[in-house]
N, C-alpha and C positions, 0 to 999 in steps of 0.2 A: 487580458491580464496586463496589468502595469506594476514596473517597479518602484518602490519608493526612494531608491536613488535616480536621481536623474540631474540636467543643466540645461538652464536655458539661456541667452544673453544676445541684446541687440543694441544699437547704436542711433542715436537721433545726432543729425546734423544741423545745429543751428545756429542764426547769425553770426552770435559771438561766442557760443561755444558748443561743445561738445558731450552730450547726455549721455553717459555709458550705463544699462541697465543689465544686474544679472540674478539670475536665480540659482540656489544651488540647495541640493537636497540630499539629507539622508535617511534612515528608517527609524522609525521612534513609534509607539502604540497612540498616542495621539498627535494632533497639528499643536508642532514646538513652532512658531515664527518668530524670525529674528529678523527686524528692519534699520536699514541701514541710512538714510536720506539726508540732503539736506538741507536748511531749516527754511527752505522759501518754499519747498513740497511739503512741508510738516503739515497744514490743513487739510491735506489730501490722504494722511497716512489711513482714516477709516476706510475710504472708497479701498483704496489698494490692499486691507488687508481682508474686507471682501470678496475682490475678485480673485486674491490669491486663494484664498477658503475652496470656494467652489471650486478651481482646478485645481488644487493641491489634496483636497482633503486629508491627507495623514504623510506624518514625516516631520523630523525636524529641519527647517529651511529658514536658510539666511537668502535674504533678499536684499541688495543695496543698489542706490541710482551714484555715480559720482559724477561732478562735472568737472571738465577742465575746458578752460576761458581761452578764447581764440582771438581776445583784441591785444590788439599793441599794447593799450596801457595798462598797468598795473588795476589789481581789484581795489586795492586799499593803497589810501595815502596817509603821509606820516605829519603828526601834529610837530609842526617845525619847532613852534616856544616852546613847547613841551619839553621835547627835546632836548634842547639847547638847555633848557631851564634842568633837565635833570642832570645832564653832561656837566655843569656848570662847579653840581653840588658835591656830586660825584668826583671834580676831580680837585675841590675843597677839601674833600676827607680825605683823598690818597693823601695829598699833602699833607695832612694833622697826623695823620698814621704812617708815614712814611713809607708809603705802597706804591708800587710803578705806576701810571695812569697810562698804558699802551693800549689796552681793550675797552676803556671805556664805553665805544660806540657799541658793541656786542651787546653790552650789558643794560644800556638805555634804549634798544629797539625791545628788549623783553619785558620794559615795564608797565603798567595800565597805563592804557590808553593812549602810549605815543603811534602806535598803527590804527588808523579809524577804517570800520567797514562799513561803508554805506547797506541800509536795512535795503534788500530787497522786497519787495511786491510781487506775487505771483500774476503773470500773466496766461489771461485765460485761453487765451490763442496758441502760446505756448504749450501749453497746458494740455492741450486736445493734442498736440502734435508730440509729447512727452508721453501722455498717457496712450498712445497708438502705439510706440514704442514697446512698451508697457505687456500689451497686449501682444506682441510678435514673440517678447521674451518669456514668457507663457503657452504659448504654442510653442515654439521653439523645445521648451521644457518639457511640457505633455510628449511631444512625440519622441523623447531622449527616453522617457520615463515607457512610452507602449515599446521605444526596441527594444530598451533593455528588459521588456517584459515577455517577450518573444521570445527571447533566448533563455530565458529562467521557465517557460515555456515550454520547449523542446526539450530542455534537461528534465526535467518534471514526468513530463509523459515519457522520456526513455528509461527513467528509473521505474515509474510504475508495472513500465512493460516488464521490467525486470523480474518484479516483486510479482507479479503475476506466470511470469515464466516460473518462476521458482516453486509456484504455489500449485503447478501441474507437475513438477515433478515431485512433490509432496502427497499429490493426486495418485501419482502411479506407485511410488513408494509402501502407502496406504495398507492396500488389499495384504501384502506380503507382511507389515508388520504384526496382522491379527495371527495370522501364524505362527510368525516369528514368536511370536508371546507364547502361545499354546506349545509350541515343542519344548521352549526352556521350565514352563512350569512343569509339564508331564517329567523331564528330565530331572529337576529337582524333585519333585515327591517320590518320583523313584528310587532317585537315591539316599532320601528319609526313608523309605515307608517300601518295602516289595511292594513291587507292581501289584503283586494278586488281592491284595490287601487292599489298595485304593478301590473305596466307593463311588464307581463311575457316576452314578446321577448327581450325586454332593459333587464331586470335581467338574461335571457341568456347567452346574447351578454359580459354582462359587468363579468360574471360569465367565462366564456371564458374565456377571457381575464385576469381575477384574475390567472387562474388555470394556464394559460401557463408561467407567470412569476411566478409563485412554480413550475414549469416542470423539472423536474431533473433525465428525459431520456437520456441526454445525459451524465450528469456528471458519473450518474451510470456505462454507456457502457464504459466510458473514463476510472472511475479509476479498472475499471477491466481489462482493458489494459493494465494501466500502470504496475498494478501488477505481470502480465503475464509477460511484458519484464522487470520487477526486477529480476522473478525467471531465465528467459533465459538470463539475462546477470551476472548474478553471476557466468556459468559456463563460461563466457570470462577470460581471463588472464589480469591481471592490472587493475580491472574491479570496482577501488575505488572512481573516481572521478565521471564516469559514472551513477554509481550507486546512486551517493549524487542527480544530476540532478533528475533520476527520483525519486527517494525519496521526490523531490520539487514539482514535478509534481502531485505525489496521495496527497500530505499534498495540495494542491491547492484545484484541486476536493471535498477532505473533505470538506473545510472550507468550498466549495461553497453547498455543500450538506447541510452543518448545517443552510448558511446563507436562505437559500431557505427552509427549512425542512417545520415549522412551525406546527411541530409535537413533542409532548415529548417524545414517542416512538422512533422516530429515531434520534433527538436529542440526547438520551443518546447512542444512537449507535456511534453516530458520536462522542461524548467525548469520547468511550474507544477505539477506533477507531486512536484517535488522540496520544492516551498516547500510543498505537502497536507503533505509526510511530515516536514518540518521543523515544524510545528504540533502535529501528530501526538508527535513523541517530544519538543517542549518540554511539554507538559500529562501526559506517559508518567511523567514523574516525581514527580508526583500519586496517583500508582494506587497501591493498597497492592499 
């Protein structure tokens, strides 16, 4: 089992800079991907949303590379006429408008073209040692994504054990409710009808017939089934959406247990019953 939250992030060291790569994920019913790069990895952006696919499969996940430049000199130099030529014109109009000219320089480093970035080239050498990276923060991920799945995990199966505890004392409860039913009926027609009066075989027959619509032999075997292939499909892979179905499944069974119960005893079994399986499918949408 893996969660759909997870983070990965690794670090490539090279000559003149610094590759920071990271991944980060949340839970979503499909792959949301969001890529972050920049534009000298842009030719690369299919491969990497490949390899992300196949280890992410589901989640919404921001992905982004940044780099920060480790030479002395600056990335970009400043087109000096440019400049000069816009400072020039600029401090022509303060004068015609009667405006301070104190910050001009502020406001001619913002305008096109006075900062030039030379176009980068992707280097393919580079490249192999970026994309290694790449791959760390990826596994880095996955294994964020199987702990946090281990722990969602262990909550899972201790809530079902719950839900299963609860469902034997439901078990033992059982036997006494068919009783329970037959003395309060016999009580009431009594006190409709003298006893001597009531037609034992009809009060049978119609006693029968009461008990088998409260009959909740089958619901019991069913949500102890369902439970069993909760815990056996939680060690499948991918095993979130799966999992939501039977989740739908045992929350059916309860209700029909509760709707049937006509006991307080089990009744209150079946409410704390219901809040296991409400814990249960708030963390389900976690699960890849």
């Amino acid at each position: 089992m893996k969660s759909m939250t997870g983070y990965g992030k690794s670090v490539c060291e090279l000559p003149q800079k610094k590759v920071t790569i990271e991944i980060r994920s949340l839970n979503s019913r499909q792959l949301d991907l969001n890529l972050r790069m920049p534009s000298v990895y842009r030719e690369k952006e299919s491969d990497i949303r490949s390899e992300i696919s196949k280890n992410a499969e589901r989640g919404k996940i921001d992905f982004s590379i940044f780099i920060e430049s480790t030479m002395e000199e600056p990335a970009a130099t400043i087109n000096q006429s440019l400049a000069a030529s816009y400072h020039k014109e600029l401090k022509k109009l303060s004068k015609h408008l009667g405006e301070k000219s104190d910050n001009l320089l502020s406001i001619v480093m913002r305008l096109p073209d006075v900062l030039k970035n030379e176009r980068q080239e992707l280097d393919e050498k580079e490249w192999k040692l970026v994309n290694k990276s790449i791959a760390e923060a990826l596994q880095s991920f996955s294994k964020f994504r199987a702990d946090e799945g281990k722990t969602l995990s262990k909550e899972f199966t201790s809530r079902i054990h719950l839900i299963l505890e609860k469902l034997e004392g439901i078990i033992a409860l059982d036997p006494q409710r068919a009783a329970n039913v037959r003395e309060r009926l016999e009580k009431n027609l009594a006190e409709a009808v003298a006893r001597e009066n009531v037609d034992k075989n009809r009060f049978e027959q119609e006693l029968i017939y009461y008990l088998e619509k409260l009959d909740i032999t089958e619901e019991k075997l069913r949500l102890k089934t369902h439970c069993d292939y909760f815990l056996k499909t939680m060690k499948e892979d991918s095993n979130g959406r799966k999992l939501g179905f039977i989740s739908q499944e045992i929350g059916r069974e309860i209700n029909t247990i509760g709707s049937k119960a006509n006991d307080a005893g089990i009744q209150k079994l079946v409410v704390e019953m219901k809040d296991e399986l409400e814990k249960i499918k708030e963390q389900l949408l976690n699960v890849l």
